[in-house]
N, C-alpha and C positions, 0 to 999 in steps of 0.2 A: 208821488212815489215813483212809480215811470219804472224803467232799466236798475233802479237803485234796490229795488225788493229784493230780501233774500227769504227764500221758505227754508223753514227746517224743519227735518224730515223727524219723527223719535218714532222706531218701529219698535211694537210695544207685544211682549207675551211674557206672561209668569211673572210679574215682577211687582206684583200691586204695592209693595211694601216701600218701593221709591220713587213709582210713576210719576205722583201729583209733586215730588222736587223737582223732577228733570222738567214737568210742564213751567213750575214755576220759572226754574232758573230762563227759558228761554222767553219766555213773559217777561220778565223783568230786567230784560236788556237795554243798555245804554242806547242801540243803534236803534232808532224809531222805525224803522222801513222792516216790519218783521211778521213774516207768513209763518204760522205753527198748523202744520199737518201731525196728525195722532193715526197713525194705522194699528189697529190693531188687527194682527195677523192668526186670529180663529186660538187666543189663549184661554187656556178653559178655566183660567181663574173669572168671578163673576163679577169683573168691573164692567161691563157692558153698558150699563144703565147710566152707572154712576158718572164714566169715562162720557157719553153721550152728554146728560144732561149739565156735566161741565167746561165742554168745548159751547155749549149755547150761550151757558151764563158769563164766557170771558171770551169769547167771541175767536174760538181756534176751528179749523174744520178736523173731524174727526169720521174715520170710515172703518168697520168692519172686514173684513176679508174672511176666509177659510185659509186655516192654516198651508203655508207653504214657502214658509222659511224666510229670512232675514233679505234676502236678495229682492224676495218679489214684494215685499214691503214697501221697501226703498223705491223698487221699481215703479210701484202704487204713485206712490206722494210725487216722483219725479213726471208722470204723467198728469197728475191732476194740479200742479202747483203752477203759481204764478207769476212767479218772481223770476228774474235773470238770473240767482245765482243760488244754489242748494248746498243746505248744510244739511249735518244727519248726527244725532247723538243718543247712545242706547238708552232704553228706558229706566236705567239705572245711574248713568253718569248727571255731572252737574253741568253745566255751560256758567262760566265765572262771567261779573256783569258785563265788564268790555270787551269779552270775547269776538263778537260779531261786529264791532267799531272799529277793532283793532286790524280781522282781518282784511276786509274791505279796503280800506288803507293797505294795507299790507300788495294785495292784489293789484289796487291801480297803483300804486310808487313802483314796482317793481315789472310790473307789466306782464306777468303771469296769470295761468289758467287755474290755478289750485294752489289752498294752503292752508297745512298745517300746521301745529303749534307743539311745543312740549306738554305734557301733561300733568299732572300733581297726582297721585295714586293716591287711596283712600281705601281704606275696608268696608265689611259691610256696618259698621254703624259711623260712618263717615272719620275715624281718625284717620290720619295721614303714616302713610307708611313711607321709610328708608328708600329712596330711588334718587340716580346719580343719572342726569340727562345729558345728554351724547353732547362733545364740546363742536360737532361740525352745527350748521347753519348754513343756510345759501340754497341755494338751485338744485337741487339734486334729478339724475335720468335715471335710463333704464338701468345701467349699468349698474347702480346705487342698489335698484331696488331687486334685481335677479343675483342676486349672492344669499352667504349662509344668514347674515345679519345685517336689519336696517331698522331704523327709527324714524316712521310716521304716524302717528296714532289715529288709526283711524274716525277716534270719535271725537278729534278734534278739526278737521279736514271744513274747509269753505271752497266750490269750486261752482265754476261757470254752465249753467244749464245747457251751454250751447255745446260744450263738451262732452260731457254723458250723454243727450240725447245724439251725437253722434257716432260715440262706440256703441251704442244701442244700451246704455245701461252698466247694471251687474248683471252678473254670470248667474242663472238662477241653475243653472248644473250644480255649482263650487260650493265648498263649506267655508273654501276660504275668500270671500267675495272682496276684502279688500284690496288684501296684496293682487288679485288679477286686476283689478281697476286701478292699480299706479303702475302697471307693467302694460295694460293697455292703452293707457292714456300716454303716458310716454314712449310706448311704440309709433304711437300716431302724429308726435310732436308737439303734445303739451306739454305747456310748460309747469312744472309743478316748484313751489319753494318752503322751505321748510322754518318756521320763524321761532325765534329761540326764547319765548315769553310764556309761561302756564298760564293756557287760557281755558283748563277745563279740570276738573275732575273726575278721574277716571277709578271706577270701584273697582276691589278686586276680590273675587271671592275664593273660597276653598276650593271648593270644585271647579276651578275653572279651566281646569287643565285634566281634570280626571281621566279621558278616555286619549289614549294618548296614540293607541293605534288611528283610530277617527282622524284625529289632528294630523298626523302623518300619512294617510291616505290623502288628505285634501291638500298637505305640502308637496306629494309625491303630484296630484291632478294639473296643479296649477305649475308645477317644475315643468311635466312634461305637453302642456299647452304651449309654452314657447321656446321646446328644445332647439329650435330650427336657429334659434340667436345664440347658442353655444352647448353643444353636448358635453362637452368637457365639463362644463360650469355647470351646467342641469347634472350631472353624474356627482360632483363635489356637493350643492345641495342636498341631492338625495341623501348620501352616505351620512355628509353630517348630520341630519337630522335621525337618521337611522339609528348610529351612534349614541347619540344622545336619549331619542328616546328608549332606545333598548336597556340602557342604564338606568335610566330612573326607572323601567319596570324592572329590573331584575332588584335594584336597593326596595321595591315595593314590593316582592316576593311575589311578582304575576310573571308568573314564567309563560302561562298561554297566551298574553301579549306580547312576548317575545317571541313566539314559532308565528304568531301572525304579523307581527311586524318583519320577519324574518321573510317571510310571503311574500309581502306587500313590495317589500325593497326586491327582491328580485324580480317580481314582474313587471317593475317601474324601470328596472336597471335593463332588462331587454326590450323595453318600449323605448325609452330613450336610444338604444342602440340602431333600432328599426328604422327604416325611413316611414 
């Protein structure tokens, strides 16, 4: 197995209703060399037991934690895994069979640190929903991923352990941990590629977008982590998402997520300004 091992990470809370798919689908991967870590990050739903005494009978390591978010999950499995290269898919998505064969390939042909795939969306009883996936492909840097709009799905991503243990991880500050690990990792000079095949399905729920101030706080956090590569361009982020989200609250008739989003942009818009 050697250097070939890939662990995947699935950090797991509230979700018992599609947990044992997403263990499956990465179980039952075409690519033979395959480490399944199960964190579960202190979810007070009561699979505990259940989640336990089925990492023994199919042979995945599985660890408890106390809750403390998505980042320190990851963080978990990235420390205790074995493998040269870590993947991570939420406890709700699917990993499609050739997924992990495909990237691998993908990584040594191209000679890249990281890689993503397009995604197939799906609801919560797994139909496929209407999505039009972006026609670029290739290489993508910083410059790609610090704008109003990009396409890399996080729960499709395979990348080189020797990578992330170098930026020290995700950001267990950020809500928004991904997009700061393609703006970190490309700061530092990986190389990341973006491959243009659905190699995963990705669920989408109703609420997934419900707190819209939240989201725009952690877009506003991670903007202004790296204003120092372009205030201008951290200034355009802000506003556009400001914009945006102020819209969808006021068509939602939450006008007190308008005075706080209202807030939030200004005090982001003079952080950016500051050195």
């Amino acid at each position: 197995m050697g250097n070939n091992k890939i662990s995947v990470i699935i950090p797991y809370y509230d979700c018992q209703e599609y947990v044992f798919e997403t263990i499956d689908s990465v179980l039952n991967q075409d690519y033979p060399y395959v480490e399944l870590i199960v964190i579960n990050d202190g979810s007070p739903c009561d699979l505990n037991d259940a989640l336990e005494k089925d990492s023994k009978c199919r042979g995945y390591t599985y660890k408890y934690k106390k809750n403390g978010g998505v980042s320190s999950a990851l963080n978990l499995g990235v420390k205790i895994s074995s493998g040269s290269y870590i993947s991570w898919v939420a406890c709700d998505d699917v990993m499609l069979p050739h997924r992990l064969k495909k990237q691998i390939k993908v990584l040594n042909q191209m000679g890249v640190d990281g890689c993503a795939t397009y995604v197939e969306r799906i609801d919560k009883d797994g139909k496929f929903l209407n999505q039009k996936n972006p026609k670029k492909k290739g290489m993508v840097d910083f410059d790609y991923f610090y704008t109003t709009d990009f396409y890399f799905p996080a729960p499709s991503v395979l990348c080189k352990k020797e990578a992330l243990i170098t930026i020290n991880g995700f950001d267990e500050q950020l809500i928004i941990e991904d997009w700061d690990l393609w703006l970190n990792l490309t700061s530092h000079g990986y190389k990341l590629y973006l491959h243009d095949e659905v190699c995963t399905q990705y669920r989408i729920h109703n609420s997934m977008s419900s707190n819209l101030v939240k989201m725009f706080s952690g877009i506003c956090d991670v903007t202004l982590k790296y204003k120092s590569h372009s205030r201008f361009i951290g200034f355009k982020i802000i506003t556009h998402h400001f914009i945006k989200n102020s819209i969808k609250s006021i068509l939602k008739l939450c006008f007190c997520d308008v005075v706080l989003l209202t807030k939030t942009y200004f005090v982001s818009i003079y952080s950016m300004a500051i050195k």
